[in-house]
C-alpha positions in Angstrom: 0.0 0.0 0.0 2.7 2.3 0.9 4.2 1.9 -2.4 1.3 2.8 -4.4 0.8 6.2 -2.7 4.3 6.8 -2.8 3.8 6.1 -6.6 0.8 8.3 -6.7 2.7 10.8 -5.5 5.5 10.8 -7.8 2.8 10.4 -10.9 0.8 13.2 -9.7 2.0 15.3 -7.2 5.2 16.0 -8.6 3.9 17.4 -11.7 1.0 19.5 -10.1 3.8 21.1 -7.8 5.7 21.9 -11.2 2.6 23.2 -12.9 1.6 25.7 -9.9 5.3 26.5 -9.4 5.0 27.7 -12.7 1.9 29.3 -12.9 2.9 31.5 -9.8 6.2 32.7 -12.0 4.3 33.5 -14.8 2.0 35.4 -13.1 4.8 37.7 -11.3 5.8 38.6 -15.0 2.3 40.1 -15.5 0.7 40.2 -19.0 4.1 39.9 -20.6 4.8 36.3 -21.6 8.2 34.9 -22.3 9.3 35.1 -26.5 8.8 31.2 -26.8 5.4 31.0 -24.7 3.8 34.3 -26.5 4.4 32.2 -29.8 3.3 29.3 -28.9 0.1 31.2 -27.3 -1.1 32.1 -30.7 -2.1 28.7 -32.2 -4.9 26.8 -31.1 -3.9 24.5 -28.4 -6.6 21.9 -28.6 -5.5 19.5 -31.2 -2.3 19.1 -28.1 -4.8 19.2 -25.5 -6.4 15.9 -26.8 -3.3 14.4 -27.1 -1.7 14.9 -23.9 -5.0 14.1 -22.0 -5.0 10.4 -24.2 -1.6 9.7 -23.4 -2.3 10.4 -19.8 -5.7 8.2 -19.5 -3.9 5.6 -21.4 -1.1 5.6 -19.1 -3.0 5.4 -16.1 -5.2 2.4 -17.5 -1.7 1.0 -18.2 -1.1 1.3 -14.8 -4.1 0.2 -13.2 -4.3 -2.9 -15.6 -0.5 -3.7 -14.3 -1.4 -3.7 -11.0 
């Protein structure tokens, strides 16, 4: 059991630390964006949207189906 939150917590809590971490920066830049992020702001994200979210739900069925 121990071994499973501690993987939980690797899987998921280490990237929702980085994800806040880095929402707080960019926030204390104000409405400025970095070079790279302002041009990558002005496509449409949703096409990488859909892909990231099936590669995460298909990992984690991975998982579970491991287990």
């Amino acid at each position: 059991m121990v071994a499973i939150v501690r993987d939980l917590l690797l899987a998921v809590g280490l990237p929702m630390a980085l994800l806040v971490i880095g929402t707080q920066l960019l926030e204390r830049r104000g409405e400025r964006l970095p070079s790279r992020l302002g041009r990558l702001s002005e496509h449409s994200s949703l096409l990488w949207t859909i892909g990231t979210g099936l590669i995460l739900a298909l990992s984690l069925l991975r998982w579970l189906l491991q287990r």
